[in-house]
N, C-alpha and C positions, 0 to 999 in steps of 0.2 A: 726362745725358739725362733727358725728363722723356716721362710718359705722357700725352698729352692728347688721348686718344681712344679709344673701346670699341669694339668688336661684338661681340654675342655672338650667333654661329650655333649652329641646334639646340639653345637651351640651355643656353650656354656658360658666360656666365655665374653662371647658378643653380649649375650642378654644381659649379664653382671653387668658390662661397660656399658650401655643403651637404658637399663630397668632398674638396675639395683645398687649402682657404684656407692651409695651410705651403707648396704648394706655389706656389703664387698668392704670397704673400708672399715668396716667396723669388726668384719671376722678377718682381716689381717693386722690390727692395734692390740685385738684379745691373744693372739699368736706369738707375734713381737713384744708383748707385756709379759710372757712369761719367759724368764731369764733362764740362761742356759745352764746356770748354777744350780736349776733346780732338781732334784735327783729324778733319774728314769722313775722309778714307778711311784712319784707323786706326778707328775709332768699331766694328764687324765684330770685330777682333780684341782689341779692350776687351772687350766686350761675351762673348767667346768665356771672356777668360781669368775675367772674373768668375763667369761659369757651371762653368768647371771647379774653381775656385778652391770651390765650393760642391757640389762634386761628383757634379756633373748627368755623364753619359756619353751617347757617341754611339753608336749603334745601326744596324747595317746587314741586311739580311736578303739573302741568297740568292735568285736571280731563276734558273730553268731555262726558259731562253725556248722555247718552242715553236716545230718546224721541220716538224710534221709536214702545216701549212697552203700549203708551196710546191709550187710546179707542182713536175711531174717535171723540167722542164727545168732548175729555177735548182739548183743551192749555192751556199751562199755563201761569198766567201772571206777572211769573216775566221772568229774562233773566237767563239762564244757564251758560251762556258765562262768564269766568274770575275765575272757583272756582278752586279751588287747594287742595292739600295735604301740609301738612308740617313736617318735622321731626324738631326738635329744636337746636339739632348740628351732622353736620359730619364731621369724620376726616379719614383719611386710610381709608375709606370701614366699619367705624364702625360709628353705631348708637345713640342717647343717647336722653332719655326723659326725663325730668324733672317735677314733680305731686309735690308740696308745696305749692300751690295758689288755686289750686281748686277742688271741688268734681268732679272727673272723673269715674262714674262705669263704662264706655268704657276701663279702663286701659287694660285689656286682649284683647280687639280691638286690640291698638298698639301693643299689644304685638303678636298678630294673622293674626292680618289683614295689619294696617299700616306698620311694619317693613317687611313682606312678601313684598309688594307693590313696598316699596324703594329698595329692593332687586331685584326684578324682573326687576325694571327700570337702575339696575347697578350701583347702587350706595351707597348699604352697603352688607355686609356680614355679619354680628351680630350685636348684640344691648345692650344697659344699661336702664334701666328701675332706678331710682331714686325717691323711694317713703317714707314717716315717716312711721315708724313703729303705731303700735294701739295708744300707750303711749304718744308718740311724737304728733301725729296727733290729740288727746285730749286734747292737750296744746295749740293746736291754734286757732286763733279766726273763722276760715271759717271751717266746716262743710269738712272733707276730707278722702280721699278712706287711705289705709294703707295697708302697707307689706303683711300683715296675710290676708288681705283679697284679694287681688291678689294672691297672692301662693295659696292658698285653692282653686279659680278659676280653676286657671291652671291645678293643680291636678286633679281635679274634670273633667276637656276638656280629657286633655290627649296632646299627642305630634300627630302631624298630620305631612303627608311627606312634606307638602310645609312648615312647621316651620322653621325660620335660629337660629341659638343658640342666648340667651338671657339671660341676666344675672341684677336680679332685686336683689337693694340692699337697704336694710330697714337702713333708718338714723333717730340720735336722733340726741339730744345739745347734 
């Protein structure tokens, strides 16, 4: 797979090149290590093992959802107890998502909410965003969000002061 395309939100950019450039180098060698020969829907778990292979870890946080917002009349009946967050690799303080397996229209979620989240909890300072471009994401067999249509998102939000710089990068074969 090949990277042919940027965004850098809040920043994203600059901090990779200034803070993180091993880190940045290391999530575009895991990218380009996985060959174009390799079919659409393993492309997800290439991409998985080259990250672990370079010993990125995944990260989950403890979520205690709040119950104290319901009328008196509801409970609810499942259990709240055990749900979490997850990032999908950290390494140094940096973030990193991977979108090739499924339609996510949350992608500006993570990119607003969740990496906010893991930051707040101390545990990244920016993030990578890894998504097909339109083109790419038309060649595979599952129904999937694309480059062009996160960045339009984005643009469209704006930057907010709790954003941590983010850096979403549009890949083809």
């Amino acid at each position: 797979m090949r990277i042919v395309a940027a965004y850098s939100f809040n920043g994203g950019r600059e901090v990779f090149e200034a803070r993180f450039p091993t880190e940045l180098r290391k999530i575009k060698e895991a990218i380009a290590s996985v060959g174009s020969r390799v079919a659409p829907e393993s492309l997800n778990k290439a991409l998985r093992k080259e990250f672990k292979a370079q010993h990125w870890q995944k990260q989950q946080v403890a979520c205690e959802y709040p119950t104290g917002y319901y009328t008196s009349s509801y409970k609810p009946s499942v259990s709240l107890e055990g749900a979490f967050r997850e990032i999908e690799f950290v390494m140094n303080r940096v973030g990193v998502e991977v979108y090739l397996e499924r339609h996510v229209p949350g992608m500006v979620y993570d990119v607003c909410a969740q990496m906010t989240i893991f930051h707040n909890r101390g545990l990244i300072d920016a993030g990578v965003m890894i998504v097909p471009v339109e083109d790419f994401a038309n060649q595979m067999s599952v129904s999937l969000s694309c480059f062009e249509q996160v960045v339009w998102d984005l643009e469209q939000r704006g930057v907010s002061n709790i954003d941590i710089p983010v850096l979403i990068l549009g890949i083809a074969a």
